[in-house]
Chimera marker file (.cmm) of the C-alpha trace (Angstrom):
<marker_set name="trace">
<marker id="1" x="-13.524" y="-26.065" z="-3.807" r="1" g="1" b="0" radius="0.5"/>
<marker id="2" x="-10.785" y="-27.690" z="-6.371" r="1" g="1" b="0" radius="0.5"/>
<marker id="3" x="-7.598" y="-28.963" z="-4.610" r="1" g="1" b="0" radius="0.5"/>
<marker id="4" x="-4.832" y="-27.391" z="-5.491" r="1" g="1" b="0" radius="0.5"/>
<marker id="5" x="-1.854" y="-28.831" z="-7.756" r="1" g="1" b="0" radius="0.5"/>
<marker id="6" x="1.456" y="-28.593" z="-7.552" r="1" g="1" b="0" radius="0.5"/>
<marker id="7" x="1.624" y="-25.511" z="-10.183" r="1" g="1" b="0" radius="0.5"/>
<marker id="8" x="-1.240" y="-23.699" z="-8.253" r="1" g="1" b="0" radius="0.5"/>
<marker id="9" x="0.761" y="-24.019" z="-5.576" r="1" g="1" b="0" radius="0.5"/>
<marker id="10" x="4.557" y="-23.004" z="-6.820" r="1" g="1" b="0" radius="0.5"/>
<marker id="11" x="2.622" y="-19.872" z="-8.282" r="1" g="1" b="0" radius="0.5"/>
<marker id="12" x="1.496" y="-19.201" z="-4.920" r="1" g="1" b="0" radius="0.5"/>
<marker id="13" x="4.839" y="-19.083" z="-3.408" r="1" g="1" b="0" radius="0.5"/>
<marker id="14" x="6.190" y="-16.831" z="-5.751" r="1" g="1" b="0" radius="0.5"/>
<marker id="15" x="3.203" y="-14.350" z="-5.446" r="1" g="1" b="0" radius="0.5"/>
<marker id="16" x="4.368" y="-14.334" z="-1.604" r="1" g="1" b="0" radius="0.5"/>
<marker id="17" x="7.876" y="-14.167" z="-2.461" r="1" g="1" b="0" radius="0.5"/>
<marker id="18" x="7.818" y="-11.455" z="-4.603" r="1" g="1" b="0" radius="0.5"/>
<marker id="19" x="5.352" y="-9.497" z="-1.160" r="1" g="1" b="0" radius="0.5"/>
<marker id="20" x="7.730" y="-10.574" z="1.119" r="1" g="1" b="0" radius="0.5"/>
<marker id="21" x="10.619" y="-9.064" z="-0.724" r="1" g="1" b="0" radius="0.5"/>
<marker id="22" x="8.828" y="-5.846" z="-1.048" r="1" g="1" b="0" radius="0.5"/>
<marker id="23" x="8.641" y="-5.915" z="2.688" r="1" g="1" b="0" radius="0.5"/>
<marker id="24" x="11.953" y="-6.433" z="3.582" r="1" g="1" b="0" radius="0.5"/>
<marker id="25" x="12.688" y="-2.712" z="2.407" r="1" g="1" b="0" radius="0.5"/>
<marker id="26" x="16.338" y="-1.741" z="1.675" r="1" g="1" b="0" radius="0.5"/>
<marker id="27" x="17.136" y="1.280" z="-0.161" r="1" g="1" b="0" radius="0.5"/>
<marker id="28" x="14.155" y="3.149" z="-1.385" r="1" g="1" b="0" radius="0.5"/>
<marker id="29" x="12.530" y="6.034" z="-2.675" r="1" g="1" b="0" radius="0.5"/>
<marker id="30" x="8.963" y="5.179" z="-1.839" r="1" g="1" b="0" radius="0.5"/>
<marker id="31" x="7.239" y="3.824" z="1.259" r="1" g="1" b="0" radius="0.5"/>
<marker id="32" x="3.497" y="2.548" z="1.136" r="1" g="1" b="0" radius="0.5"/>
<marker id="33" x="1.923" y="1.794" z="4.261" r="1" g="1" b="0" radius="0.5"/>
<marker id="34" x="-1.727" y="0.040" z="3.962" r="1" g="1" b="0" radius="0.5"/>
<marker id="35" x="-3.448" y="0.289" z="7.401" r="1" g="1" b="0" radius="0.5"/>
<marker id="36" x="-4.292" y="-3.114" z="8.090" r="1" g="1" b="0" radius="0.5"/>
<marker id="37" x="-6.508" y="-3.064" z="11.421" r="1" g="1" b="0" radius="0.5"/>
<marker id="38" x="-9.236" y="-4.947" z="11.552" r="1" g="1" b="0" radius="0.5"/>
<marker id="39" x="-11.478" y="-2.083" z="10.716" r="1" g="1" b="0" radius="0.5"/>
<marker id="40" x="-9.078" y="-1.670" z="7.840" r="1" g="1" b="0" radius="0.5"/>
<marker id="41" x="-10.069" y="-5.439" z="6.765" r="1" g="1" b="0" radius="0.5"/>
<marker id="42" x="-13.836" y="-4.853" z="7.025" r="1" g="1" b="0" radius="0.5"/>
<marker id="43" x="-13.559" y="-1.748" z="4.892" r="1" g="1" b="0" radius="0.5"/>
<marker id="44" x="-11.527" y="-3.711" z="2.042" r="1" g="1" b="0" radius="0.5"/>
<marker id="45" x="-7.817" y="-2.974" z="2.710" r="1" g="1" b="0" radius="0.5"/>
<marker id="46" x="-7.086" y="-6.389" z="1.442" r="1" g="1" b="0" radius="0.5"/>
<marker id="47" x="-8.096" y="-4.875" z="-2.382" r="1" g="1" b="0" radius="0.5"/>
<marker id="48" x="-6.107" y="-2.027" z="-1.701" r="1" g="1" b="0" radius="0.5"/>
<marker id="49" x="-2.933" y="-3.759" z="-0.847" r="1" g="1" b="0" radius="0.5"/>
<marker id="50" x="-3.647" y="-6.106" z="-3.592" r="1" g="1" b="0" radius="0.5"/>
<marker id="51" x="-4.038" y="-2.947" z="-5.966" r="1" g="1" b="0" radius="0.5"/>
<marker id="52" x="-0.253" y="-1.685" z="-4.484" r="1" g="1" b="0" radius="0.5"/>
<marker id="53" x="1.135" y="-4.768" z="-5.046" r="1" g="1" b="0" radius="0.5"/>
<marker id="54" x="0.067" y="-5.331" z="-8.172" r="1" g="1" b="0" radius="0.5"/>
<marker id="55" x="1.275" y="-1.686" z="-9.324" r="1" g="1" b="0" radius="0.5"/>
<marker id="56" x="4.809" y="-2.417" z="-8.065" r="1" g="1" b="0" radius="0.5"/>
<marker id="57" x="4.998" y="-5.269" z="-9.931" r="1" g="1" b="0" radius="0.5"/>
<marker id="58" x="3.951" y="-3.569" z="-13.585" r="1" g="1" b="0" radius="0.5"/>
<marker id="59" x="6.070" y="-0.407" z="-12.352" r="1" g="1" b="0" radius="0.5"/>
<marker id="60" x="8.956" y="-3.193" z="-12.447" r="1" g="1" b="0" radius="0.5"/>
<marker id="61" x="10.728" y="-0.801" z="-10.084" r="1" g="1" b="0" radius="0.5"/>
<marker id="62" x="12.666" y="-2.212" z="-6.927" r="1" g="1" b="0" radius="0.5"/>
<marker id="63" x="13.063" y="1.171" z="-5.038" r="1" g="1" b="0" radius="0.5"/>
<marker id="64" x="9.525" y="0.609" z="-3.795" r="1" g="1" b="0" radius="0.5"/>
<marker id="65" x="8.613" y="-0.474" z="-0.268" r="1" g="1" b="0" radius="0.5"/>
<marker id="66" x="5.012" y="-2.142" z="0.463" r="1" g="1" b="0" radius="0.5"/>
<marker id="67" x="4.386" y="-2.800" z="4.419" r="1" g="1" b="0" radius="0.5"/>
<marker id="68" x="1.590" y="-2.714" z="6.767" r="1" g="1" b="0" radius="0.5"/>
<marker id="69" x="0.390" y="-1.324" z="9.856" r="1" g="1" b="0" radius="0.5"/>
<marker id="70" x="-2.791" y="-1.335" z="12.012" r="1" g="1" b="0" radius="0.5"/>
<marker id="71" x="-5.616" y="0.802" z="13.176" r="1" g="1" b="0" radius="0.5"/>
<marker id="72" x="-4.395" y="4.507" z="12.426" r="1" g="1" b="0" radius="0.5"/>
<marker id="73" x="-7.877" y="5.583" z="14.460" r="1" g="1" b="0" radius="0.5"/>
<marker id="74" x="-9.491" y="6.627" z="11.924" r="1" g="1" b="0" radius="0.5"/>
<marker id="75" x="-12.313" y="3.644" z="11.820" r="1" g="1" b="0" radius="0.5"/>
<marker id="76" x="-14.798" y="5.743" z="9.669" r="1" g="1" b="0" radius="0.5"/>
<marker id="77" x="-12.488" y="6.634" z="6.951" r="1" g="1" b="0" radius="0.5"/>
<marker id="78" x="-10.702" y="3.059" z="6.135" r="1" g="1" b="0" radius="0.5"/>
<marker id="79" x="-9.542" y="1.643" z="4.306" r="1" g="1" b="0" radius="0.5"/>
<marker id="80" x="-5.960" y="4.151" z="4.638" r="1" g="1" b="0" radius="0.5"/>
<marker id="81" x="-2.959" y="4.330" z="3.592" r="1" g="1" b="0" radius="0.5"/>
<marker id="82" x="0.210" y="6.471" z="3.768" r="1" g="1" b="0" radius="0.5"/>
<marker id="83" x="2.806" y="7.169" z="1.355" r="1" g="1" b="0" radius="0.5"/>
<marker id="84" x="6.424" y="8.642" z="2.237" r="1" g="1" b="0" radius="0.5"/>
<marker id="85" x="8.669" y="9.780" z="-0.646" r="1" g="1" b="0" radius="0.5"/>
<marker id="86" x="12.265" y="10.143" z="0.441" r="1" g="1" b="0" radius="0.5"/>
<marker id="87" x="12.535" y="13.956" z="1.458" r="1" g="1" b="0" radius="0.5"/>
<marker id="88" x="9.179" y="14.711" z="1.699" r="1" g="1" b="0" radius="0.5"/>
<marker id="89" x="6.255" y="14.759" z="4.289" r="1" g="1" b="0" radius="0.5"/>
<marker id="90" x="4.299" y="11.709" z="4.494" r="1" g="1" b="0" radius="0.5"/>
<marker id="91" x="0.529" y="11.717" z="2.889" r="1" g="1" b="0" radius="0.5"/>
<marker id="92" x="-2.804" y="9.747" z="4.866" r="1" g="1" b="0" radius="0.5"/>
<marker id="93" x="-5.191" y="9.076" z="2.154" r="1" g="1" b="0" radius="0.5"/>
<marker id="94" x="-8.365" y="7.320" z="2.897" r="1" g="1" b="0" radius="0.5"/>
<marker id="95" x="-11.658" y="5.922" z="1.802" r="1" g="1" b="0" radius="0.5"/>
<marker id="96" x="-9.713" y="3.890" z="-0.558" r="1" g="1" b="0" radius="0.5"/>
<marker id="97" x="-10.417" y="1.547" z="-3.138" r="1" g="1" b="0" radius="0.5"/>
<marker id="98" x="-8.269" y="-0.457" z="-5.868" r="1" g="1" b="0" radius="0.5"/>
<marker id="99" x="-9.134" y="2.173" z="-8.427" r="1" g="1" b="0" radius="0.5"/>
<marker id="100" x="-8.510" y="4.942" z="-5.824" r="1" g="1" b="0" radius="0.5"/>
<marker id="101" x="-5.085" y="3.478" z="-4.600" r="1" g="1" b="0" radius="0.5"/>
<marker id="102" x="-3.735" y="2.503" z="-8.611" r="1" g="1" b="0" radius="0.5"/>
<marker id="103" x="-4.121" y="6.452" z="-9.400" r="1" g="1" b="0" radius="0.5"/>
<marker id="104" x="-1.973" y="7.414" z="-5.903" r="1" g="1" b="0" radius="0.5"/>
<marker id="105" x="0.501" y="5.318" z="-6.601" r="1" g="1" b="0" radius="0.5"/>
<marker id="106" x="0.641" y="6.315" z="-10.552" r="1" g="1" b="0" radius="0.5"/>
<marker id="107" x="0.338" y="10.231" z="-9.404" r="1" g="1" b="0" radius="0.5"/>
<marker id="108" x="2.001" y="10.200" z="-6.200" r="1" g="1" b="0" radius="0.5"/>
<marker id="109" x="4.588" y="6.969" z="-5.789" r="1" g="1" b="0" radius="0.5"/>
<marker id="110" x="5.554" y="7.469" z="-9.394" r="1" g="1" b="0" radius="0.5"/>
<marker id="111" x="5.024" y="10.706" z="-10.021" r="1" g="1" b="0" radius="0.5"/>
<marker id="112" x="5.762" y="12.912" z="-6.796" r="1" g="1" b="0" radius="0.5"/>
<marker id="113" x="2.431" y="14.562" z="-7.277" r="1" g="1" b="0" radius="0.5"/>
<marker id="114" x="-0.192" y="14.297" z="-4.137" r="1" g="1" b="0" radius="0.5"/>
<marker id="115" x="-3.479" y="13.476" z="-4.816" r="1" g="1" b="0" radius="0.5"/>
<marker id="116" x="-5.510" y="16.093" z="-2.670" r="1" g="1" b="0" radius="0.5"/>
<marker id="117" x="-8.739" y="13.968" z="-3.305" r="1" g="1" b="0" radius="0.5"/>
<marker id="118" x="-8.337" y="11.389" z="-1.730" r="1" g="1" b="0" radius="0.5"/>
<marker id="119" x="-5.942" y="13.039" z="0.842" r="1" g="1" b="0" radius="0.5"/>
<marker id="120" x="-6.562" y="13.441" z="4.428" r="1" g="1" b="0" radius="0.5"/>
<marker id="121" x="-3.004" y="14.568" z="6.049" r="1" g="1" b="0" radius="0.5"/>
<marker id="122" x="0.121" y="16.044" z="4.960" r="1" g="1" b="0" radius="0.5"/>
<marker id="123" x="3.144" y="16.112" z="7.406" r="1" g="1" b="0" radius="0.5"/>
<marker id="124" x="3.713" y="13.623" z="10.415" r="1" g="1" b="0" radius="0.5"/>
<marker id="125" x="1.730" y="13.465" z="13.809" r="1" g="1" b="0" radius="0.5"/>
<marker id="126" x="3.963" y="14.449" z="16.352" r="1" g="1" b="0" radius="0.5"/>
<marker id="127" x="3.828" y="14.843" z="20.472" r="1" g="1" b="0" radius="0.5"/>
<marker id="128" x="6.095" y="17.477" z="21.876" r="1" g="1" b="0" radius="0.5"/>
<link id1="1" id2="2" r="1" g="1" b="0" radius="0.2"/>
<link id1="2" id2="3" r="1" g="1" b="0" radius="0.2"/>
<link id1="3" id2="4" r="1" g="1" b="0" radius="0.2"/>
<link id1="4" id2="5" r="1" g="1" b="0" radius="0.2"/>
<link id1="5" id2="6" r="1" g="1" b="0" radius="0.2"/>
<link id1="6" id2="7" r="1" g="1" b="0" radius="0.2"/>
<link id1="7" id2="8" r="1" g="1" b="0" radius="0.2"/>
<link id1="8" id2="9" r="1" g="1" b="0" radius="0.2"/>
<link id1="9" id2="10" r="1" g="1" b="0" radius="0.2"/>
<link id1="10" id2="11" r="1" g="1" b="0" radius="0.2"/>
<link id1="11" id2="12" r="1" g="1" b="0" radius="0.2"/>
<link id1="12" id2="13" r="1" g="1" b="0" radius="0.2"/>
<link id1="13" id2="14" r="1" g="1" b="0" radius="0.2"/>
<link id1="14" id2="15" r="1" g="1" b="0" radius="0.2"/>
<link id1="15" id2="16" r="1" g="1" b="0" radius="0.2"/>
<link id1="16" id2="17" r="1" g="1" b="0" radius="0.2"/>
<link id1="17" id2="18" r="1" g="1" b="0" radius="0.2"/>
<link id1="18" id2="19" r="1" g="1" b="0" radius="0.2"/>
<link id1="19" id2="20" r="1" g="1" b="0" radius="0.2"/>
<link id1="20" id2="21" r="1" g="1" b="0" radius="0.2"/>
<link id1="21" id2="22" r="1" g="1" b="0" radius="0.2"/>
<link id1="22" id2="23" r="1" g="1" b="0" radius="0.2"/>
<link id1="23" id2="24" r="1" g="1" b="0" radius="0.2"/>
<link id1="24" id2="25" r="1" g="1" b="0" radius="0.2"/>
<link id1="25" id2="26" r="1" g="1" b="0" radius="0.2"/>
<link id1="26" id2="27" r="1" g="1" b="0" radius="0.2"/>
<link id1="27" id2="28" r="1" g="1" b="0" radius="0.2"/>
<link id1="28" id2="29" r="1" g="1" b="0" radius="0.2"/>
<link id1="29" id2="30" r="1" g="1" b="0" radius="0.2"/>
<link id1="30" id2="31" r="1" g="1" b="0" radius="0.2"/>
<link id1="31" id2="32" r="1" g="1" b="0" radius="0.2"/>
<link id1="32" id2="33" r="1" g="1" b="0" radius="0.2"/>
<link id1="33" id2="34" r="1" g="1" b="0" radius="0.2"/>
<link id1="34" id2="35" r="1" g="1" b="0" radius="0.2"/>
<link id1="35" id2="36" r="1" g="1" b="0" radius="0.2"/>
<link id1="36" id2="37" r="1" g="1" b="0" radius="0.2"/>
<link id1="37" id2="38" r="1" g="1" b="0" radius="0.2"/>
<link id1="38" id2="39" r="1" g="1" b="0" radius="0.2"/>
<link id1="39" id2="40" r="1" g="1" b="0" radius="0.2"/>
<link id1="40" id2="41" r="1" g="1" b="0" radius="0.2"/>
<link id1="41" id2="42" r="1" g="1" b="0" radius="0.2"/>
<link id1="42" id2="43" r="1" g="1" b="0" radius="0.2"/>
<link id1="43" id2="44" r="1" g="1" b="0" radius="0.2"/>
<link id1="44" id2="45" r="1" g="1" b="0" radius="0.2"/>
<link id1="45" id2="46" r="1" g="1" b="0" radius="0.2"/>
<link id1="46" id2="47" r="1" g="1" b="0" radius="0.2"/>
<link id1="47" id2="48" r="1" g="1" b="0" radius="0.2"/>
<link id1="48" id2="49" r="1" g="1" b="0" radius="0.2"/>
<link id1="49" id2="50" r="1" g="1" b="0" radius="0.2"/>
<link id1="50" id2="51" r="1" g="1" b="0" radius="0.2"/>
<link id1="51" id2="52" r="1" g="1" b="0" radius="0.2"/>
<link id1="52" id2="53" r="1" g="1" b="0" radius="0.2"/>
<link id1="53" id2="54" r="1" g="1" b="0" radius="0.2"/>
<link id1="54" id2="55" r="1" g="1" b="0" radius="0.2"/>
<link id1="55" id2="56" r="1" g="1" b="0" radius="0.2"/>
<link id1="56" id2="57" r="1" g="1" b="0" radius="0.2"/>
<link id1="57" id2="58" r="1" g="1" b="0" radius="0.2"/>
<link id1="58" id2="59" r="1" g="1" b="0" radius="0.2"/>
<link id1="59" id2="60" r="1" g="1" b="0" radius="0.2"/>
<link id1="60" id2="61" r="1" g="1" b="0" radius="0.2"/>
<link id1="61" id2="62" r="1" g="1" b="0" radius="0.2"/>
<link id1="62" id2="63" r="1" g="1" b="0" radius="0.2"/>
<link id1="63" id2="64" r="1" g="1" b="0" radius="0.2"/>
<link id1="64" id2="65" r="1" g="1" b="0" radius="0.2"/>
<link id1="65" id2="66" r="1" g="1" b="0" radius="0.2"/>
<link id1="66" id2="67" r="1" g="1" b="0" radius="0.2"/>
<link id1="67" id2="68" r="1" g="1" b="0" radius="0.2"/>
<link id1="68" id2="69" r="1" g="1" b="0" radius="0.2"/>
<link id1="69" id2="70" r="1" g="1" b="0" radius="0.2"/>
<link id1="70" id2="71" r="1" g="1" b="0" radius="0.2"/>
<link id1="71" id2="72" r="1" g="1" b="0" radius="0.2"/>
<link id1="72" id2="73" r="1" g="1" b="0" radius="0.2"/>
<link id1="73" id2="74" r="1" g="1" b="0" radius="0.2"/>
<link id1="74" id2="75" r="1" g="1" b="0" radius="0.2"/>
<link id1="75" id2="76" r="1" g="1" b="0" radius="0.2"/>
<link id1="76" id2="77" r="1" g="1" b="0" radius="0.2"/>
<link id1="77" id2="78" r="1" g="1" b="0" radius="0.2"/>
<link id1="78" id2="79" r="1" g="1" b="0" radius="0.2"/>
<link id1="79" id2="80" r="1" g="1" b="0" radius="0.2"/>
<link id1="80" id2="81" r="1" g="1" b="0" radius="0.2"/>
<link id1="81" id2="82" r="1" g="1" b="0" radius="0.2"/>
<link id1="82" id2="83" r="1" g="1" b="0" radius="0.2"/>
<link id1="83" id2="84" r="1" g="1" b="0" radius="0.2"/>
<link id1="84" id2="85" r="1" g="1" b="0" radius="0.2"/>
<link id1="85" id2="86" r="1" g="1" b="0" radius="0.2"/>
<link id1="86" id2="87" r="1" g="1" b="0" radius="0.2"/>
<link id1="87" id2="88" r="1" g="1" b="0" radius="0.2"/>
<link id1="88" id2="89" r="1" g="1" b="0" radius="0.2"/>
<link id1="89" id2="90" r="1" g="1" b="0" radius="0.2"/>
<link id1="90" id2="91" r="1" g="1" b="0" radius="0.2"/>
<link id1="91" id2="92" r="1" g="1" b="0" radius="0.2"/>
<link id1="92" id2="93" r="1" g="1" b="0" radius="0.2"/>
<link id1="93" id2="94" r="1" g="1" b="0" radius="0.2"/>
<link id1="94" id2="95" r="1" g="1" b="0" radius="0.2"/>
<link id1="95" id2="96" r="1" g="1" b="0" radius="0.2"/>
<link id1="96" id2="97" r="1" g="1" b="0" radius="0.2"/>
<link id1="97" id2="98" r="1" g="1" b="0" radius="0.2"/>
<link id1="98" id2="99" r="1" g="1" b="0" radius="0.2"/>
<link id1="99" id2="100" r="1" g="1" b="0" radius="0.2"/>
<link id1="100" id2="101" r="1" g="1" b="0" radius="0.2"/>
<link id1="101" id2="102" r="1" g="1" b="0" radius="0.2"/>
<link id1="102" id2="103" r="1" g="1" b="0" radius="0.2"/>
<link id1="103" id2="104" r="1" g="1" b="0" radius="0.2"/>
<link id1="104" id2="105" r="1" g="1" b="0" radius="0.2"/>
<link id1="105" id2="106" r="1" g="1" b="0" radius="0.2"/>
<link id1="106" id2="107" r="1" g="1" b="0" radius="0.2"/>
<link id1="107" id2="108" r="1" g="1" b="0" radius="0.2"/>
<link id1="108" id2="109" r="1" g="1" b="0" radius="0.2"/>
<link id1="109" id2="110" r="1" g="1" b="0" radius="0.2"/>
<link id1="110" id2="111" r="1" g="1" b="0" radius="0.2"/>
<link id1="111" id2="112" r="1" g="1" b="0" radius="0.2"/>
<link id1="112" id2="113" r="1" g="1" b="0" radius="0.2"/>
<link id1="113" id2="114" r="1" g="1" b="0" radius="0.2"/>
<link id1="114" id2="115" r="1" g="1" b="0" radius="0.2"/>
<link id1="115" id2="116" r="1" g="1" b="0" radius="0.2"/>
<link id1="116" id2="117" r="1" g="1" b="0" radius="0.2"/>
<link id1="117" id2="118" r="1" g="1" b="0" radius="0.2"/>
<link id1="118" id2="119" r="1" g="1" b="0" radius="0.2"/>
<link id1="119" id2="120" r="1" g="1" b="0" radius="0.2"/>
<link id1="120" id2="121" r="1" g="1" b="0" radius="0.2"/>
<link id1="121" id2="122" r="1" g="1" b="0" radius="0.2"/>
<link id1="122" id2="123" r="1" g="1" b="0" radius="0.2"/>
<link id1="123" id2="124" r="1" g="1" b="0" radius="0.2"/>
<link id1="124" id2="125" r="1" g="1" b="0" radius="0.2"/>
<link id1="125" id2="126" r="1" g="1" b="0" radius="0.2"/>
<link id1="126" id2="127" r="1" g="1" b="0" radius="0.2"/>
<link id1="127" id2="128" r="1" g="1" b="0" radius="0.2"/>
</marker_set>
């Protein structure tokens, strides 16, 4: 493996500056959660949030939160993801990929359109 130099290094740190930010949330329109469980990691959510990320970035839009959770229990059908659009229900989509997850957040993040495809849920799990 090459070492890294400074430059690899400072480019680095702004690829996880510019994750973190998304993180921190603030006032916005979309909310992408990639389930991150270790069954989740197996699967290939690491792509998948890559893909997200990426997409934010080329959207150029700020509105846009990226965060993570665990297992959702849904082992078989990971990698997952959920996206919440101010006002509206939240949407599970799984068996994702980077291809899969670019065209949800095109369609759905951007757009406001669900993609019933890939879509598993619609509305929030809720005890009473």
């Amino acid at each position: 493996m090459a070492k890294l130099t400074l430059k690899d290094l400072q480019k680095k740190r702004e690829e996880v500056k510019k994750a973190i930010t998304l993180r921190e949330g603030g006032p916005y329109k979309a909310k992408v959660t990639v389930h991150m469980g270790t069954c989740g990691i197996a699967a290939g959510a690491r792509k998948v949030i890559d893909a997200v990320l990426k997409e934010v970035e080329k959207s150029d839009r700020q509105d846009i939160l990226v965060t993570t959770t665990g297992c959702a229990g849904l082992c078989s059908r990971e990698p997952m993801a959920t996206v919440e659009l101010v006002g509206k229900p939240p949407v599970k989509y799984i068996d994702l990929t980077a291809e899969k997850m670019a065209k949800i957040f095109k369609d759905h993040v951007l757009g406001g359109k669900t993609v019933t495809d890939y879509a598993l849920a619609y509305g929030s799990e809720k005890t009473s």
